[in-house]
C-alpha positions as CSV (number, residue, x, y, z in Angstrom):
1,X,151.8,80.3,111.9
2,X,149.9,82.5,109.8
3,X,152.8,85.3,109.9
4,X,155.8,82.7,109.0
5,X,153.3,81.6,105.9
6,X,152.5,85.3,104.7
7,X,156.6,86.2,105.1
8,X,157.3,83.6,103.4
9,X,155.9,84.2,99.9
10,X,157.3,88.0,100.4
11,X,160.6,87.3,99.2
12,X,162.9,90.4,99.1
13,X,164.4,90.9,96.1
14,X,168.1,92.4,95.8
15,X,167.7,96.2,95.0
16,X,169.8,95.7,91.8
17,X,167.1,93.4,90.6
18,X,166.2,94.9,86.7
19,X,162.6,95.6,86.7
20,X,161.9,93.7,83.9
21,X,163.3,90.8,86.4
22,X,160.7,91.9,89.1
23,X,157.8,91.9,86.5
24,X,159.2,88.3,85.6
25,X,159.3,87.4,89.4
26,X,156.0,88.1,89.5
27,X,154.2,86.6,86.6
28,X,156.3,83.2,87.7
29,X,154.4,83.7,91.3
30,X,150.9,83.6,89.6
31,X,152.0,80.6,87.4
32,X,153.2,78.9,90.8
33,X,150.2,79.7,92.4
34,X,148.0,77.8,89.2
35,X,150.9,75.0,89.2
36,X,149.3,74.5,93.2
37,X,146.0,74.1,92.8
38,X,145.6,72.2,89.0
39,X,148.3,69.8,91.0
40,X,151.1,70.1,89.5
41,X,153.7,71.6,92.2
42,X,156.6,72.8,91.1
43,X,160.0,74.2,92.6
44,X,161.3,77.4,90.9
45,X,164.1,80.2,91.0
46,X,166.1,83.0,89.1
47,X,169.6,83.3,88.9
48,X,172.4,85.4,87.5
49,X,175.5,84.5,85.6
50,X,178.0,86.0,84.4
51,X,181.1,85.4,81.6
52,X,183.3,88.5,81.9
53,X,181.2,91.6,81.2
54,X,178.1,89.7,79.9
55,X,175.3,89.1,82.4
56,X,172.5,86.9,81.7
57,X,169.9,85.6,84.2
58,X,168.4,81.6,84.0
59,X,164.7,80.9,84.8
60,X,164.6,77.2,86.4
61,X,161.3,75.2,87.3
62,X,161.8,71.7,88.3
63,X,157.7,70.3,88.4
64,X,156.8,67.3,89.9
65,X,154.8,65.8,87.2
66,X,157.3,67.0,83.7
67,X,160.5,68.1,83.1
68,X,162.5,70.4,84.3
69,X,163.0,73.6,82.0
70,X,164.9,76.0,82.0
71,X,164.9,79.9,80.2
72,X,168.1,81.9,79.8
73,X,167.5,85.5,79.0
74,X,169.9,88.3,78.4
75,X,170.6,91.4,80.8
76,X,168.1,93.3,79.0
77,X,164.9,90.7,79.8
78,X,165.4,89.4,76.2
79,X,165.1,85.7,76.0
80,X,167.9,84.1,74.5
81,X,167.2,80.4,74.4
82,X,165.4,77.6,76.5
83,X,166.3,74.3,77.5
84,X,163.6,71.5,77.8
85,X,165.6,68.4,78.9
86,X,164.4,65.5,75.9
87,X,162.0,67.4,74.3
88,X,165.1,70.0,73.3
89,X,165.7,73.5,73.0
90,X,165.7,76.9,70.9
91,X,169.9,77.1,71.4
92,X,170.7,75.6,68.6
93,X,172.5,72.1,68.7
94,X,174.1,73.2,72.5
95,X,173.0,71.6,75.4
96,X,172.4,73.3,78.7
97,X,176.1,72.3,79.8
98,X,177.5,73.4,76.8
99,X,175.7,76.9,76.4
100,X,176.5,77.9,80.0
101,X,180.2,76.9,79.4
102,X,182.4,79.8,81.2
103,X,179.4,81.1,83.0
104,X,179.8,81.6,86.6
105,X,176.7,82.0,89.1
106,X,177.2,85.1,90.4
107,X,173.9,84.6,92.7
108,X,170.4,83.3,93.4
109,X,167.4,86.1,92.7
110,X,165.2,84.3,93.8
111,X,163.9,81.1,95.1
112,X,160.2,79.5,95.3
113,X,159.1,78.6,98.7
């Protein structure tokens, strides 16, 4: 039991991962882990999109106890914007919907456990 447990929080990460996205990864681990024992459990992941030859990557938590948020940043680890749903966002007047307009996933970074 103890090996599916340990294997489980060490998710690989897809070698074209940008470091500043692996740093990220990380910090979002620790914050998971203090999410766990203050209570407050929440379900997170990374993914990349893409709108022709512009990346951008989306930081999602979805918490038991608030809403769920979400952080776009640009291929560079810059933040763009966040979404916070009723409480609003740094994009301007766009909503989530309307900001990722044209974006397709290209895939899933990475995902909680």
């Amino acid at each position: 039991i103890l090996i599916t447990v340990v294997s489980s929080c060490q998710q690989d990460l897809p070698k074209d991962t940008p470091k500043w996205l692996k740093e990220k990864i990380k910090e979002i681990k620790k914050d998971i882990k203090l999410d766990e024992r203050n209570g407050n459990p929440t379900y997170r992941w990374v993914a990349e999109y893409s709108k022709g030859s512009t990346i951008i990557y989306q930081y999602f938590v979805d918490a038991v106890n608030s809403p769920g948020t979400a952080e776009v940043f640009d291929a560079d680890g810059n933040e763009i914007c966040y979404f916070i749903p009723e409480l609003g966002s740094s994009c301007g007047s766009y909503t989530h919907t309307e900001f990722m307009h044209g974006f397709q996933k290209v895939r899933t970074i990475w995902i909680s456990k």
